[in-house]
KOLRODREN-539924 format. One record per atom (N, C-alpha, C): residue number from 1; residue in one letter; atom name; z, x, y. Coordinates in Angstrom, 3 decimals. Last residue first. Layout:
# residues N
NUM; A; CA; Z; X; Y
...
END
This chain:
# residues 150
150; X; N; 15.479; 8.822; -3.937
150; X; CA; 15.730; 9.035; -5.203
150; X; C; 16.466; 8.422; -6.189
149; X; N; 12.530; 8.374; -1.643
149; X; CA; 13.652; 7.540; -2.583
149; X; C; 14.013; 8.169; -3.770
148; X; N; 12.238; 10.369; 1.143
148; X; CA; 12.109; 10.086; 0.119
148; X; C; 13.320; 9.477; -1.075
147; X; N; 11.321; 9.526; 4.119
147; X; CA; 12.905; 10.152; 3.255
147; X; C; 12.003; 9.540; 2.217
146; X; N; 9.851; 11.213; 7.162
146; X; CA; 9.821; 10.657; 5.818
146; X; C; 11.066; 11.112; 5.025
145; X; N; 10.622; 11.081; 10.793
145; X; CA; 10.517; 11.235; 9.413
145; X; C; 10.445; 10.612; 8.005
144; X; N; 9.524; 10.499; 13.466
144; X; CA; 9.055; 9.744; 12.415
144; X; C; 8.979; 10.723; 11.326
143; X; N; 10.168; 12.691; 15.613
143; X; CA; 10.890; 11.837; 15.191
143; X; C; 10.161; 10.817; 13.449
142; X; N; 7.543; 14.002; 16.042
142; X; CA; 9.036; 14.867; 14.889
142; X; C; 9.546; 13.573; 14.643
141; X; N; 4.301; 12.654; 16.476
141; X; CA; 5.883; 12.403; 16.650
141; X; C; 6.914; 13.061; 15.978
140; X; N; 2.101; 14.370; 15.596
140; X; CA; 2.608; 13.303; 17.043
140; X; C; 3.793; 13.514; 17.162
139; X; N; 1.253; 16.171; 13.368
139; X; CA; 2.505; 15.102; 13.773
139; X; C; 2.621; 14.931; 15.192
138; X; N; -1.905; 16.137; 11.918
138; X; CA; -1.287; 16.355; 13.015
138; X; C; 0.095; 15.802; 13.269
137; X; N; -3.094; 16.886; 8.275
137; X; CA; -2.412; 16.176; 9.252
137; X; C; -2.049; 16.854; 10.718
136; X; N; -5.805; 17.020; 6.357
136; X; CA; -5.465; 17.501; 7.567
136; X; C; -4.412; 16.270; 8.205
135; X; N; -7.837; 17.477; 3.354
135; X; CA; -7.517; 16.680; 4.383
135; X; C; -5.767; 17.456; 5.116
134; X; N; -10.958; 18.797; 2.639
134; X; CA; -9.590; 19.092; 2.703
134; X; C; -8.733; 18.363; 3.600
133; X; N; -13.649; 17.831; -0.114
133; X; CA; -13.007; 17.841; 1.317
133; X; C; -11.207; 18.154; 0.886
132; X; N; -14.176; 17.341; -2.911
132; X; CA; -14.819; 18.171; -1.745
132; X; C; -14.557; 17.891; -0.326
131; X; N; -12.460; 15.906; -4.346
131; X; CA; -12.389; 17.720; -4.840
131; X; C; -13.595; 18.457; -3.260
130; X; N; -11.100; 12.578; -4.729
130; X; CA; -12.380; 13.766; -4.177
130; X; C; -12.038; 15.090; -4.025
129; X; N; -11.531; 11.009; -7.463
129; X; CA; -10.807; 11.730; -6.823
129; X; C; -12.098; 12.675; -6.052
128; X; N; -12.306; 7.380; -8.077
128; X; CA; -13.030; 8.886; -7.790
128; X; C; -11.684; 9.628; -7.036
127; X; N; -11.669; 4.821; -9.435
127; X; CA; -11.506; 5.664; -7.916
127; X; C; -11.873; 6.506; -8.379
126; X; N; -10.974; 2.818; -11.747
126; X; CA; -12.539; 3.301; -11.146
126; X; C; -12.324; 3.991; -9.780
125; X; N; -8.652; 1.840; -12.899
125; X; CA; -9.555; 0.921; -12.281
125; X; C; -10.479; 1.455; -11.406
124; X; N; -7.559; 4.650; -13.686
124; X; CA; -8.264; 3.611; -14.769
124; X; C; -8.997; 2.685; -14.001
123; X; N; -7.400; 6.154; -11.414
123; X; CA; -8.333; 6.420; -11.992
123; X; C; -9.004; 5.278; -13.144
122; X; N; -5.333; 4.474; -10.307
122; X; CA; -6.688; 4.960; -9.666
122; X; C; -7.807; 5.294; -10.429
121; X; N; -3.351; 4.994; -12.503
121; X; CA; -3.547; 4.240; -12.171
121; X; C; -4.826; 3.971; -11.376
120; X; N; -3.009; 8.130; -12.382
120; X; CA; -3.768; 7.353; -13.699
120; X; C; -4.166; 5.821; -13.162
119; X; N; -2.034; 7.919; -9.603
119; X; CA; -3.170; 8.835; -9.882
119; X; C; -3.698; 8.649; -10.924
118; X; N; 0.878; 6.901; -10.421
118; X; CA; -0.046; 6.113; -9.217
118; X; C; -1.887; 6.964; -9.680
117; X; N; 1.891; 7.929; -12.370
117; X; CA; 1.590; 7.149; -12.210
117; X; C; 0.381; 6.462; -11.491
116; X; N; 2.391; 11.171; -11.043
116; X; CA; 1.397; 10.630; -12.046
116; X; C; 1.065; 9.441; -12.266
115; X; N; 2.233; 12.527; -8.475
115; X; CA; 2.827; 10.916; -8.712
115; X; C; 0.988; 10.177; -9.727
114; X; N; 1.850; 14.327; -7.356
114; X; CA; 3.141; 14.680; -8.180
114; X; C; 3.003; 12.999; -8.661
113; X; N; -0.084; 14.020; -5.780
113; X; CA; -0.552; 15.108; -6.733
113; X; C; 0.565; 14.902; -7.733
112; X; N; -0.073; 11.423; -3.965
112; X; CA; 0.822; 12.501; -3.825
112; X; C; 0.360; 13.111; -5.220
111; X; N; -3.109; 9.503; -2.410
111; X; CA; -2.007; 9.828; -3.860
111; X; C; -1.181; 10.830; -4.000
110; X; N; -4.544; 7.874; -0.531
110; X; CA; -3.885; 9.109; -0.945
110; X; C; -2.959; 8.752; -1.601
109; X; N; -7.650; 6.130; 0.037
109; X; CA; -5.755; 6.475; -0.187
109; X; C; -5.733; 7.576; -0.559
108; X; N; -10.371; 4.533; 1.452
108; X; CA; -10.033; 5.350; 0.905
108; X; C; -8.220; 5.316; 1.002
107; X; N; -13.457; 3.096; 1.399
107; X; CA; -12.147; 2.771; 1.663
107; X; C; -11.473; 4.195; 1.001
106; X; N; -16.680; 1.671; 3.090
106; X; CA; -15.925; 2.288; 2.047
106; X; C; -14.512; 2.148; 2.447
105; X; N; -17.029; -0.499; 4.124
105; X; CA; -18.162; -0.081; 3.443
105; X; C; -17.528; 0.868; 2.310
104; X; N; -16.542; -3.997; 6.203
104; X; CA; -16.099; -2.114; 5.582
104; X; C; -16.636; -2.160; 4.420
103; X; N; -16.171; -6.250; 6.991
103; X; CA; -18.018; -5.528; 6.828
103; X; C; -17.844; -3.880; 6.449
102; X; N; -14.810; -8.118; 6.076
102; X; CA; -14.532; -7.222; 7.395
102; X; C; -15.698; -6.191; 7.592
101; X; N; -15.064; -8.641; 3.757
101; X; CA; -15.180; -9.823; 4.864
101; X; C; -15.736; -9.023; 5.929
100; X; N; -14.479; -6.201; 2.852
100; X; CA; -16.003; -6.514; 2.488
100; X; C; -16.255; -7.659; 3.680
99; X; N; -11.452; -6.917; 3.038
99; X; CA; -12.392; -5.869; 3.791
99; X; C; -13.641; -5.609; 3.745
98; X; N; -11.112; -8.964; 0.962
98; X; CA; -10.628; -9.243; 2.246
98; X; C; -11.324; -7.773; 3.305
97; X; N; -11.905; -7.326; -1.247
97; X; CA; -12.263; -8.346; -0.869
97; X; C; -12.145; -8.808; 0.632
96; X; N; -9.751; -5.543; -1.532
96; X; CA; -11.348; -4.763; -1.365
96; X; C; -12.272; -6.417; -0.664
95; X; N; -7.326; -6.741; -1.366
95; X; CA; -7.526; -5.947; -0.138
95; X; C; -9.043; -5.955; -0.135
94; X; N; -7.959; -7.940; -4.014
94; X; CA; -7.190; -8.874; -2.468
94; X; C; -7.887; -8.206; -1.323
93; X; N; -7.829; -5.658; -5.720
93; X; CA; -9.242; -6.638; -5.624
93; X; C; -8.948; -7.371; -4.241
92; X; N; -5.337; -4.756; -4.848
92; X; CA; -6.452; -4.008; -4.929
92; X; C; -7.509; -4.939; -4.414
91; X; N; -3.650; -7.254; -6.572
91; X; CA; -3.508; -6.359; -5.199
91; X; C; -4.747; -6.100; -4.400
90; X; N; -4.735; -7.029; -9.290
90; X; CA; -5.086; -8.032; -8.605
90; X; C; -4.800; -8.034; -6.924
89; X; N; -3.724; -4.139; -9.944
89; X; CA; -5.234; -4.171; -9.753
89; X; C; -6.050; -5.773; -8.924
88; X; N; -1.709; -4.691; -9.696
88; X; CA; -1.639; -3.819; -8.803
88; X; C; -3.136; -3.888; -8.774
87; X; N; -0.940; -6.728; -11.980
87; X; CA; -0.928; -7.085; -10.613
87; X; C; -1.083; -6.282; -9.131
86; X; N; -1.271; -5.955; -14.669
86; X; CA; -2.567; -6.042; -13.481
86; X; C; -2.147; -6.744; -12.482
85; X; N; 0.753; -4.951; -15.754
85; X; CA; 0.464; -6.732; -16.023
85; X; C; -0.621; -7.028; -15.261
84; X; N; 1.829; -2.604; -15.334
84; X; CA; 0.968; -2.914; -16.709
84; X; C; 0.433; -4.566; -17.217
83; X; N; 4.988; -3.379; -13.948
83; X; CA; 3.952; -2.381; -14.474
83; X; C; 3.242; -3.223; -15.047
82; X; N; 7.504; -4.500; -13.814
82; X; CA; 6.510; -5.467; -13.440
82; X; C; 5.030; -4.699; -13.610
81; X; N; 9.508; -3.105; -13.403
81; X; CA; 9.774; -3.876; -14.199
81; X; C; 8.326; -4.626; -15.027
80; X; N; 8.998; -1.134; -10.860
80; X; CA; 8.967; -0.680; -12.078
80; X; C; 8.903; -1.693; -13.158
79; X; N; 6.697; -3.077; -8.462
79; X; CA; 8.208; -3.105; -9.208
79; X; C; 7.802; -2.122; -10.619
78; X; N; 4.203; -1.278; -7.110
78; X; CA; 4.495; -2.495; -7.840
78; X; C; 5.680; -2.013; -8.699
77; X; N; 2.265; -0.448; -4.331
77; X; CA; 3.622; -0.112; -5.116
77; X; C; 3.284; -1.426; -6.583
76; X; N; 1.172; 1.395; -1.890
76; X; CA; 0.724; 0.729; -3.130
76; X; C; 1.769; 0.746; -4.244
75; X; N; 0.880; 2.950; 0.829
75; X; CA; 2.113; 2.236; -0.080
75; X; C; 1.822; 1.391; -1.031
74; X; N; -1.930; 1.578; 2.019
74; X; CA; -0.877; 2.462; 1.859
74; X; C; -0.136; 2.252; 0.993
73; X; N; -5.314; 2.282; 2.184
73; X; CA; -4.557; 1.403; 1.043
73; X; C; -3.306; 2.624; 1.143
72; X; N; -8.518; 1.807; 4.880
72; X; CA; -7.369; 2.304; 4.013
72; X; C; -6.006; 1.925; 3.204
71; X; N; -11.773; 1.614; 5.557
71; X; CA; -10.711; 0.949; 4.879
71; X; C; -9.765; 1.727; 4.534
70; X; N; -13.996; 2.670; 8.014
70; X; CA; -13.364; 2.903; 6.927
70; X; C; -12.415; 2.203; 6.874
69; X; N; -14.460; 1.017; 10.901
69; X; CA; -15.811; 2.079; 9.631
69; X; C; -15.273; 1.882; 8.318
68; X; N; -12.398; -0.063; 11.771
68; X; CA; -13.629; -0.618; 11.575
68; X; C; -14.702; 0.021; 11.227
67; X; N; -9.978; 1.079; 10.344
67; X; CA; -10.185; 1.195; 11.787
67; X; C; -12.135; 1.121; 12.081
66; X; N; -7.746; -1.024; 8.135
66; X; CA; -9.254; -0.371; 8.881
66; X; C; -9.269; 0.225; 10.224
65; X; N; -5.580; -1.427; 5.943
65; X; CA; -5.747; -1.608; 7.154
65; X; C; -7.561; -1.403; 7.324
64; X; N; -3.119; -2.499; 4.133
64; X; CA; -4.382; -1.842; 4.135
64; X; C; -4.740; -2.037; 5.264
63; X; N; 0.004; -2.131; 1.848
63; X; CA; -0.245; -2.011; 3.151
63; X; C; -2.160; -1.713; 3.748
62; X; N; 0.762; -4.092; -1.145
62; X; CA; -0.239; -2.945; -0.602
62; X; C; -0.136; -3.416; 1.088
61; X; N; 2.956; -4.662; -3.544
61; X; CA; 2.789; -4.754; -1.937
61; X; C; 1.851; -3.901; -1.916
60; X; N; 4.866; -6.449; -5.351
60; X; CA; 4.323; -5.786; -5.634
60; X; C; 3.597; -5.735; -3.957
59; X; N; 7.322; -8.891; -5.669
59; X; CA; 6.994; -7.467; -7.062
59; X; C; 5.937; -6.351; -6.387
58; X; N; 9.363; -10.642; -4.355
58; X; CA; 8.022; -9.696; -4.331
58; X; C; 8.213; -8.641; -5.115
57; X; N; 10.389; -13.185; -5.930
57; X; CA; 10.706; -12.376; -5.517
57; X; C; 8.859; -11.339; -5.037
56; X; N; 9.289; -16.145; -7.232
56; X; CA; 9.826; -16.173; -5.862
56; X; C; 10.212; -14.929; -4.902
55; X; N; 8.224; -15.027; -9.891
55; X; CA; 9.230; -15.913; -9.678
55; X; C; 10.084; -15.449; -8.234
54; X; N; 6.328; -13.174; -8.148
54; X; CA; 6.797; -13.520; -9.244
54; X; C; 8.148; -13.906; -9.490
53; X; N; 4.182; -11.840; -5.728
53; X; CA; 5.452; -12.491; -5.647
53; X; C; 5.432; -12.978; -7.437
52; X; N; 2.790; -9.592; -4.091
52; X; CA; 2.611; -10.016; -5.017
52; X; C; 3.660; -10.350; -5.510
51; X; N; 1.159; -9.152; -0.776
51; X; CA; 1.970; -8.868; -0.963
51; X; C; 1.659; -9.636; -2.654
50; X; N; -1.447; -6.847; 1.312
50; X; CA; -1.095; -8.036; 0.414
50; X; C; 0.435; -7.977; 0.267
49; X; N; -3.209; -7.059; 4.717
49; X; CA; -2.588; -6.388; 3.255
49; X; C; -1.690; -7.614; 2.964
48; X; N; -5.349; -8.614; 5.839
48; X; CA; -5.875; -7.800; 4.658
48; X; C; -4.791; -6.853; 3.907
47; X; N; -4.130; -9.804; 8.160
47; X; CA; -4.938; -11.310; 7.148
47; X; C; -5.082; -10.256; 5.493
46; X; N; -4.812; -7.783; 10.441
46; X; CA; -4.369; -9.470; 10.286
46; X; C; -4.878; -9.800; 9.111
45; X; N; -4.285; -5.286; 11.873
45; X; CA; -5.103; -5.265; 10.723
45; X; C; -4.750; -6.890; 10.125
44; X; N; -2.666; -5.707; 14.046
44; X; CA; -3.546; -4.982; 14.188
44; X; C; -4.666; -4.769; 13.174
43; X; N; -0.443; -6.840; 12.952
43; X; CA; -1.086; -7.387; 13.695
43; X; C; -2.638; -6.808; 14.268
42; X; N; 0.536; -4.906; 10.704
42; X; CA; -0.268; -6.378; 10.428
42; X; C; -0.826; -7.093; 11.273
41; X; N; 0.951; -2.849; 12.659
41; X; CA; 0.144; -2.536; 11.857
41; X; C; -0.242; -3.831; 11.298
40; X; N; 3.437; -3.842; 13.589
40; X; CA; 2.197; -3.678; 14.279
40; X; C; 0.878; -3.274; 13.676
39; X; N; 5.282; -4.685; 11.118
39; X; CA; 4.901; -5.022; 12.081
39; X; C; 3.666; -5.040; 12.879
38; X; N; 5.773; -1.669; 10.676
38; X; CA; 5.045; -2.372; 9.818
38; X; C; 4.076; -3.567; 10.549
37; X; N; 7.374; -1.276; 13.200
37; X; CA; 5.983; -0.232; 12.392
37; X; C; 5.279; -1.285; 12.064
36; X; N; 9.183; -2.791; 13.048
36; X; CA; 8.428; -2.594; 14.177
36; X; C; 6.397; -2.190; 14.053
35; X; N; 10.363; -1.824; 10.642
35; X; CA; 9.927; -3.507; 10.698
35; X; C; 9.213; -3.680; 11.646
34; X; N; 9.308; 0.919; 9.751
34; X; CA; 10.226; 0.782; 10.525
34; X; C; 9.881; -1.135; 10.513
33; X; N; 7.153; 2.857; 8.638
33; X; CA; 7.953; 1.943; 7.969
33; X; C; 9.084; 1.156; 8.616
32; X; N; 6.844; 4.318; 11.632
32; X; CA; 5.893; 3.818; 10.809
32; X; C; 5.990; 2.585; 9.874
31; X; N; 9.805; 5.567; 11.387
31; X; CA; 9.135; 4.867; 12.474
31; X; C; 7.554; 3.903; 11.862
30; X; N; 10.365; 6.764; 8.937
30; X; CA; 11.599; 6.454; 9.970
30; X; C; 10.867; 5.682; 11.032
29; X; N; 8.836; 6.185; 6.224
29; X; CA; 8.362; 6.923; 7.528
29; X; C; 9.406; 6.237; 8.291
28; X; N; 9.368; 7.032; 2.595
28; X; CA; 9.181; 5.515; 3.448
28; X; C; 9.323; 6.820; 5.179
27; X; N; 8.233; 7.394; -0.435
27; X; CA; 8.558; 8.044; 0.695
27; X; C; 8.258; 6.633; 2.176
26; X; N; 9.070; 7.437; -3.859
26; X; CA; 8.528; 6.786; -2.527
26; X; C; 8.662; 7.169; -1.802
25; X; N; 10.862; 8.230; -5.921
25; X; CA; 9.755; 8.885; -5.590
25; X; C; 9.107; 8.530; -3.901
24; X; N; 11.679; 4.961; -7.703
24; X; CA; 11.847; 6.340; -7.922
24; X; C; 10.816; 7.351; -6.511
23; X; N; 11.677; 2.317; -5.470
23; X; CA; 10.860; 3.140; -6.426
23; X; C; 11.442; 4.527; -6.352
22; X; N; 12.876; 0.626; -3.767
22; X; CA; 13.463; 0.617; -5.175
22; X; C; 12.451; 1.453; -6.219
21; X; N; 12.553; 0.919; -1.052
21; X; CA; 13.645; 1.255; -1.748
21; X; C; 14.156; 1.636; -2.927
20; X; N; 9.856; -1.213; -1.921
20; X; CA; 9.701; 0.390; -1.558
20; X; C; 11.014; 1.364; -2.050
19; X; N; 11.553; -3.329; -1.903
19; X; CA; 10.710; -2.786; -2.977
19; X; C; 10.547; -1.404; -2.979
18; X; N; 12.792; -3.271; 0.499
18; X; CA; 13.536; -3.625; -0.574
18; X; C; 12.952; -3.086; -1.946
17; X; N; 10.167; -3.908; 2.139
17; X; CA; 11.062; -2.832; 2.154
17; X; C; 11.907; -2.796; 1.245
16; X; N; 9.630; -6.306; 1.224
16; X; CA; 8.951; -5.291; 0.975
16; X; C; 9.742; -4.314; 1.097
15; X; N; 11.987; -7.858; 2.055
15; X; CA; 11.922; -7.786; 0.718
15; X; C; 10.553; -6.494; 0.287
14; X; N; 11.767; -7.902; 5.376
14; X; CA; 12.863; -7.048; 4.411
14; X; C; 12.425; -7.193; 2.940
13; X; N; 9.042; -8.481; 5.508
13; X; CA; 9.156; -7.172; 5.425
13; X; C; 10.580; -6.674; 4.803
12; X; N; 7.646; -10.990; 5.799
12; X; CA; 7.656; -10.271; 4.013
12; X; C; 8.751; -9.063; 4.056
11; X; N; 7.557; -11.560; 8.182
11; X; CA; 8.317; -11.992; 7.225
11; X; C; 8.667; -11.621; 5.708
10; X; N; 5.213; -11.062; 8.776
10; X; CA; 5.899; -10.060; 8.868
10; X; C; 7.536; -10.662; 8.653
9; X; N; 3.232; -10.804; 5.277
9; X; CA; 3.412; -11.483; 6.944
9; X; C; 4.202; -10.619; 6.919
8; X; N; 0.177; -10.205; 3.249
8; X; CA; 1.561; -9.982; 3.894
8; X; C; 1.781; -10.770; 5.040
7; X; N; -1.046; -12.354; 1.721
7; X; CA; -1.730; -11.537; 2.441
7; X; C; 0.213; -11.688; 3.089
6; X; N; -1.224; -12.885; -2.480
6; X; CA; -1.421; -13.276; -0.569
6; X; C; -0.996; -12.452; 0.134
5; X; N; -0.932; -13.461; -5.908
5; X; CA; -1.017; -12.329; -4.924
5; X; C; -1.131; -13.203; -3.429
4; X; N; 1.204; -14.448; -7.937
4; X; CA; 0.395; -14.790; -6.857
4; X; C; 0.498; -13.726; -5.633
3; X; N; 1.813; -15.178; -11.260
3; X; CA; 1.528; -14.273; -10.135
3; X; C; 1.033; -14.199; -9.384
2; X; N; 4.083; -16.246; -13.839
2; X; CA; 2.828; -16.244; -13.132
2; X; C; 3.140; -15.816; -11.995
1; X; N; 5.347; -16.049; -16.680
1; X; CA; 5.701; -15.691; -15.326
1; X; C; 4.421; -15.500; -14.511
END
């Protein structure tokens, strides 16, 4: 079963979304995740998040963006089925590559503390957790809630 990673469109999005849907845990944003959302965010970041298709379906999706200093890696998923075959690390390499183009220097994600998976995962292909800073949200919007997939 061979695997081809490439760069999201916005055609990808019902079957990404479909994916997302389908993870234990996930948390998808009522506006953000929205096809609109998503949407503007590929146009605004063109060409650098991925998607990872196997036999014709999408298995596997990173959202990445920049805001031309720093790199960032959302929703990093890959099908429960489809674990442990390095297609999250062939993901990864897509994005780090495609943002080196982009002359970004560093990059950074967040990992939910509860989501052992994802946090071994980081760690085996070489991320650093950082212990010296505290990070900070503002909500703009009430409306853009998060539901989480159970």
């Amino acid at each position: 079963m061979e695997v081809t990673v490439r760069s999201m469109t916005t055609e990808d999005y019902p079957a990404v979304k479909a994916l997302w849907q389908s993870i234990r845990g996930f948390g998808i944003r009522s506006i953000d995740d929205s096809e609109e959302g998503v949407g503007r965010f590929l146009a605004r970041n063109p060409g650098i998040s991925v998607v990872a298709e196997q036999d014709g379906a999408i298995v596997g999706a990173i959202l990445c963006g920049h805001d031309g200093r720093r790199g960032c890696l959302y929703h990093v998923c890959v099908k429960d089925g489809s674990r442990r075959q390095g297609i999250g690390k062939a993901m990864v390499v897509f994005c780090m590559e495609a943002l080196k183009k982009e002359r970004i220097n560093k990059v950074s994600l967040i990992a939910f503390t509860k989501n052992d998976v994802g946090n071994a995962f980081w760690k085996e292909i070489g991320w650093t957790g950082r212990r010296d800073l505290n990070y900070y949200d503002f909500v703009l919007n009430e409306e853009n809630i998060t539901a989480f997939i159970r």
